[in-house]
N, C-alpha and C positions, 0 to 999 in steps of 0.2 A: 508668538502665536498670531495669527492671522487676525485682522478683526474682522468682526462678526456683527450684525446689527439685527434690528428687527423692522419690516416694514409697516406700512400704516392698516393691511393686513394681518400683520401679526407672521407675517412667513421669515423662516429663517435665511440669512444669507452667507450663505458660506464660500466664499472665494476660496479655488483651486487654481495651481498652476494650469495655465491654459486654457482655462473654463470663465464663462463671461461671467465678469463681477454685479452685473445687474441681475443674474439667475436666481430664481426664488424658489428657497427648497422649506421641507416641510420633515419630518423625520419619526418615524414611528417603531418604535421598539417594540417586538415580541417573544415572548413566553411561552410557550405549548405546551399545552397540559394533553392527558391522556381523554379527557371528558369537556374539556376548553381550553383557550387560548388566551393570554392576557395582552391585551394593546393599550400603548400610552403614547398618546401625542406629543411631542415638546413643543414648547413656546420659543420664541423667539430668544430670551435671556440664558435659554437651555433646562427651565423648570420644567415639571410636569404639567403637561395641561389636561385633557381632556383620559378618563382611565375608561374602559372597557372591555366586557367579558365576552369573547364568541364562542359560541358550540363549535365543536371539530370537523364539522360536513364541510363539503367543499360550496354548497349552495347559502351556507352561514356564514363563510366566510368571503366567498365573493361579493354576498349583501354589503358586508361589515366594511370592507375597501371600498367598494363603490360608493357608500356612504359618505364616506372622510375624503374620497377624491371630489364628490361635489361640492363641500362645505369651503374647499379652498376656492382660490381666486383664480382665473384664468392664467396659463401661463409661470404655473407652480408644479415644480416637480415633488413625486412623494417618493423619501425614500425611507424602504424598512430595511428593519436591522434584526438579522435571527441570529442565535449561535449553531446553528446547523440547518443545510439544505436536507437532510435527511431525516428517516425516522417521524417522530412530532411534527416537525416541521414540514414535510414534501407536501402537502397539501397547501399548506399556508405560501410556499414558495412559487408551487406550480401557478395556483391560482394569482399572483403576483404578478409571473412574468406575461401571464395573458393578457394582465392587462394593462402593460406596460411602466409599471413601478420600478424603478430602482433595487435593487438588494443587494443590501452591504449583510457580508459575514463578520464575525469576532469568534475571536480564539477562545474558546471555553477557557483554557488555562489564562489566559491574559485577564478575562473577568471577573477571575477570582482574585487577581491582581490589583484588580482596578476597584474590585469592591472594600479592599482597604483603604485605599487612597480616598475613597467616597465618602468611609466609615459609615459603609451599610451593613445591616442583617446579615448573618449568615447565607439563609438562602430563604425568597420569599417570592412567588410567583410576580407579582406586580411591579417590587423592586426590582427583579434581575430582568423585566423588559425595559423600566429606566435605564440602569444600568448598563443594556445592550445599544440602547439609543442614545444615552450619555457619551459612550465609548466615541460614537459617529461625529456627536456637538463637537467634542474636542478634538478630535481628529489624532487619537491614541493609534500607537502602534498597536496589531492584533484587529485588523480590524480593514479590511478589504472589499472592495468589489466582488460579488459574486457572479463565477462567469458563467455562460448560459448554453452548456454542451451541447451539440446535436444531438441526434437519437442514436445516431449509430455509434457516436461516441458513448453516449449513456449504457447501452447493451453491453458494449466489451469492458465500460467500467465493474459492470455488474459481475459479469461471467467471470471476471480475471478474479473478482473480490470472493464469489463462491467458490471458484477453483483454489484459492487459498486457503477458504474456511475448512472443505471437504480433504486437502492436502494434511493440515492440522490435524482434523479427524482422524484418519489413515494412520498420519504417525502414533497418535493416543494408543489406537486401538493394537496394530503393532508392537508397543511398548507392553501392555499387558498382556497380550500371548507372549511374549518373552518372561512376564513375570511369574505366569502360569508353568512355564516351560521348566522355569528354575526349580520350581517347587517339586511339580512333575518325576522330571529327569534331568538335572543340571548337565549332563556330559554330553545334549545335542548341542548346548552352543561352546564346546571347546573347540579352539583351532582344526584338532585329527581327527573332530567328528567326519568319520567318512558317512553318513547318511543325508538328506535332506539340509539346505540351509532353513536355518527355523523361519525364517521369513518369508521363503522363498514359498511359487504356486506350488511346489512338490508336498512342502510340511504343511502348507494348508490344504492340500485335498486330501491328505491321508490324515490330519484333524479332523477333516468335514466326512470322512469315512469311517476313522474309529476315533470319536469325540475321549479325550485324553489316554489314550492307545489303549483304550479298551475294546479285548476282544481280539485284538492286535499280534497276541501272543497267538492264539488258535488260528488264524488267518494263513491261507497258503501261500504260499512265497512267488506263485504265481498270480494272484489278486493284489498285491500290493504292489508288484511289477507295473501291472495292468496300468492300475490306479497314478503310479509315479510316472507313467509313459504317455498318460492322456493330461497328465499336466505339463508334458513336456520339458521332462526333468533331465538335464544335459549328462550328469554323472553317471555310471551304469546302473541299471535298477535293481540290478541282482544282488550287488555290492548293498546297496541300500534296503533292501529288503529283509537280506538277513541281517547287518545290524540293529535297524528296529525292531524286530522279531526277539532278538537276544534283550535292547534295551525293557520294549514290555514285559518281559519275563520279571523282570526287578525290579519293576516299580510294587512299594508297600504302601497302599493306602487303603482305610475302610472302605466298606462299602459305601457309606453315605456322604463320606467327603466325595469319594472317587465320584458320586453320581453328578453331587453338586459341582466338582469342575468339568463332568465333559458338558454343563450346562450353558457354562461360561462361557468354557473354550468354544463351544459350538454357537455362541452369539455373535462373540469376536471373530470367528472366520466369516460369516455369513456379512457382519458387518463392514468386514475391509474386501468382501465380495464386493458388496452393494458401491460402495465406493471408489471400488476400480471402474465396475462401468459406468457410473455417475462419470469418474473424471476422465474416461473416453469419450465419451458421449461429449463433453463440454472442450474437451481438447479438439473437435473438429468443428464442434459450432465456431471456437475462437478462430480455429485457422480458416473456415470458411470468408468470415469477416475480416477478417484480414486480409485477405487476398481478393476483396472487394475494394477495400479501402485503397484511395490514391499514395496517401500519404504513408501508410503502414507497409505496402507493399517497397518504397526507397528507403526503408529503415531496415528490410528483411535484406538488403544489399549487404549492409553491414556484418563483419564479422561477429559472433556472437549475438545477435539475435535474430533469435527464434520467433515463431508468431506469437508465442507469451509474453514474451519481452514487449517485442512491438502493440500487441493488444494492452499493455500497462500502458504503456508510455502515452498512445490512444488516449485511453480512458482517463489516464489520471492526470495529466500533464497538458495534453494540447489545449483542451481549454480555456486551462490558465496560461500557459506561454501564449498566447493571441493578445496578454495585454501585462506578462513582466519582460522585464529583463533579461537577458543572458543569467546575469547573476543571481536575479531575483530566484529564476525560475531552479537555479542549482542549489540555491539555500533551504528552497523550499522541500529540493530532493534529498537534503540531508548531504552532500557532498562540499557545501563550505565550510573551512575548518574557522571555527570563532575563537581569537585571542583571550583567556582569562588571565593574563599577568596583574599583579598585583606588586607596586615596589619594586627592593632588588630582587626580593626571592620572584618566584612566578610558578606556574604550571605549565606545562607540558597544550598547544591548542587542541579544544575537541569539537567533533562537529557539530553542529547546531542540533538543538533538540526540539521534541515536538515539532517533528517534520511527516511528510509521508511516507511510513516506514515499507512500504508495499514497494511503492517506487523507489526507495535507497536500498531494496534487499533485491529486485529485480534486475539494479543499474550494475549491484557487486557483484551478481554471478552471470551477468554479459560479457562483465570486463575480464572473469575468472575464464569464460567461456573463449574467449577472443585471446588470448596467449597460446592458445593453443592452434589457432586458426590464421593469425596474422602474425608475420616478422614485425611489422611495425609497434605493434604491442606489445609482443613481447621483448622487442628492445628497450622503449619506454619503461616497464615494468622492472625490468634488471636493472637499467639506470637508477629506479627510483629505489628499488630497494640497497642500492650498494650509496647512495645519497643519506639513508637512513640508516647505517650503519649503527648499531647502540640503543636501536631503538629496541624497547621490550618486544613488539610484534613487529619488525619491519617492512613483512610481505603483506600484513594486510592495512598496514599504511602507502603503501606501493599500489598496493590494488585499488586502494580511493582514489588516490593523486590521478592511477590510470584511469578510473571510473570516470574523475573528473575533467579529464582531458577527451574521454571520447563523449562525454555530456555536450560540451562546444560542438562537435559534428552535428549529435543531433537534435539538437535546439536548431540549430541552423536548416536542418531537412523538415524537420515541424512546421517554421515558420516562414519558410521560405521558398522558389521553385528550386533552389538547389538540389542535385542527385550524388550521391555518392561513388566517390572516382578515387579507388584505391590509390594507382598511379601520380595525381599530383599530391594527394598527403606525403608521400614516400619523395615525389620531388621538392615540396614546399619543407619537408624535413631535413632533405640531405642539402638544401639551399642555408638554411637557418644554421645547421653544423658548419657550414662553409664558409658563411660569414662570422660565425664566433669562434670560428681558429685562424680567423685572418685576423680579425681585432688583437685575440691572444698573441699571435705573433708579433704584430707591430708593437702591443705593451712591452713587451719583451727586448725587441731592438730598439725601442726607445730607453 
């Protein structure tokens, strides 16, 4: 470990690779309560020094920083420590960056980690802002710079993350008109059902018309045409008409059941109504932004992504790729696969956890997306899965390898003025093949 000293202020010193060893830092741990915040200064030794409670306004807590930035010495950096830029915290963060403070994050998982090693409290507002500042003194893994997004980064991080939430929703709700459906009439979701697919806008506007096909039975077989024709229903409507007509006829349920589900069924359509146009309405704001953004637009070059893709990769990633790694920033995506061998026996590598699962689920159905769109990928991909042979799943270990291979391009378009130019990946590949069958050979005649 690095050493560490105290100066005749009292300020901490903490030497980093490339950072001047005379810099004098200071380090404040926070806690965010829903009605307060708890702040603890550390001393120089990395004890606790000075504890306090702030109100959660933003004018309380600007006080509270201003405060503890004057009490230091000229020429001391203050750096605080949250376990989240969001939520509890975005007030305490915001207010931070304005005013020029440092902010380190930590892994909520890592400090519950660390809070063994400490052997603290289970969970105690005061201790777990030590504990957040503790993490910083030692300089524990789980424990980062936090980076300081643009706005218009901040926007598509947000929109990508609602459009997730509301995508989630939709499925739920989807899932339970399927449970309803079972109950209902199980023989609309068989393979030969020739009527409506249950999912589809045909089955939900003739739900949002005769809430659980009541009434359905009495209905002309021209209204339900009508109704399957304004939703736009590909199949013939005639065809469909009289078999829900026939299905209504046999449905046995009371009167009071029957009422209570087309009660249901009539929240659940209106809900995955509501939803659809929510996730239109958001699906153009993101491509709007997109197609603003410099960077998002040489990422849409790319096979397989879309302006989803590209608005993640935005939001969730560029900020932080401005100051990891190549590597860093791929571990972070869930695409490093991490060694657990143990001994002779061992396990099989899996890839890192507690990562950002938005971004490794985005990265997998670009790459899924891009076999379909590029020879070059889908070469790679068939490589990788005939490399994996024996493996339980080997396509969708095939699909990371490729994930993590077209990850390299775009870290590279992120952070750099590079553009994307089909043509020499496809020459820079069949160059690499060329030279690793000339090697082959000569092992050979050697």
């Amino acid at each position: 470990m690095a050493n560490r000293g105290k100066t005749a202020c009292g300020e901490t010193i903490l030497p980093e690779a490339g950072m001047d060893e005379t810099l004098k830092k200071r380090i404040i741990g926070v806690d965010s309560g829903e009605e307060e915040h708890s702040m603890v200064v550390l001393e120089g030794d990395g004890t606790a020094g000075a504890w306090q409670s702030v109100g959660n306004s933003c004018v309380e807590v600007r006080k509270a920083l201003e405060s503890l930035r004057r009490e230091m010495s000229r020429g001391t950096v203050l750096q605080l420590v949250v376990d989240s830029r969001r939520s509890l915290n975005a007030v305490v963060v915001r207010v931070a960056i304005e005013l020029g403070l440092e902010v380190w994050q930590v892994n909520p998982v890592a400090v519950e980690r660390f809070r063994e090693v400490e052997g603290q409290p289970r969970k105690d507002d005061d201790q777990d802002a030590f504990l957040n500042a503790r993490m910083r003194y030692m300089g524990a893994q789980g424990c980062r710079l936090l980076a300081d997004p643009r706005p218009q980064e901040i926007q598509l991080c947000r929109l990508t993350r609602l459009h997730t939430r509301l995508t989630e929703q939709r499925t739920t709700a989807l899932n339970r008109i399927r449970s309803c459906l079972v109950e209902l009439s199980p023989e609309v979701l068989r393979r030969d059902w020739e009527g409506p697919m249950w999912k589809s806008p045909g089955m939900r506007a003739v739900l949002q018309r005769w809430p659980a096909f009541d009434g359905l039975d009495r209905a002309r077989p021209s209204s339900i045409e009508q109704v399957l024709r304004k939703a736009g229903s590909r199949r013939p409507v005639d065809v469909q008409a009289r078999v829900l007509k026939e299905v209504a006829k046999r449905i046995h349920l009371t009167e009071g059941e029957r009422e209570i589900m087309s009660l249901e069924l009539k929240v659940l359509v209106d809900e995955v109504q509501w939803l659809n146009e929510s996730l239109t309405d958001i699906d153009h704001r993101i491509r709007k932004q997109v197609l603003e953004h410099p960077i998002a637009r040489k990422l849409l070059d790319m096979p397989g992504v879309g302006p989803f893709v590209a608005a993640v990769l935005i939001g969730e990633l560029l900020p932080l790729a401005r100051n990891l790694t190549e590597a860093e920033a791929a571990t972070y995506a869930g695409l490093t696969p991490l060694s657990r061998k143990s001994g002779k026996g061992g396990k099989r590598p899996r890839l890192a956890r507690k990562v950002n699962k938005r971004l490794t689920h985005a990265l997998y159905l670009s790459a899924v997306s891009a076999r379909k769109g590029s020879v070059l990928d889908a070469t790679y991909y068939t490589k990788q899965v005939q490399n994996h042979a024996g493996h339980p799943v080997p396509h969708i270990v095939a699909n990371i390898a490729l994930a993590r291979q077209r990850f390299k391009v775009m870290y590279k378009l992120l952070t750099s003025d590079a553009v994307y130019d089909e043509e020499i990946l496809i020459a820079s590949y069949l160059d690499r093949r060329g030279r690793a069958s000339a090697a082959h050979h000569q092992s050979h005649a050697a």
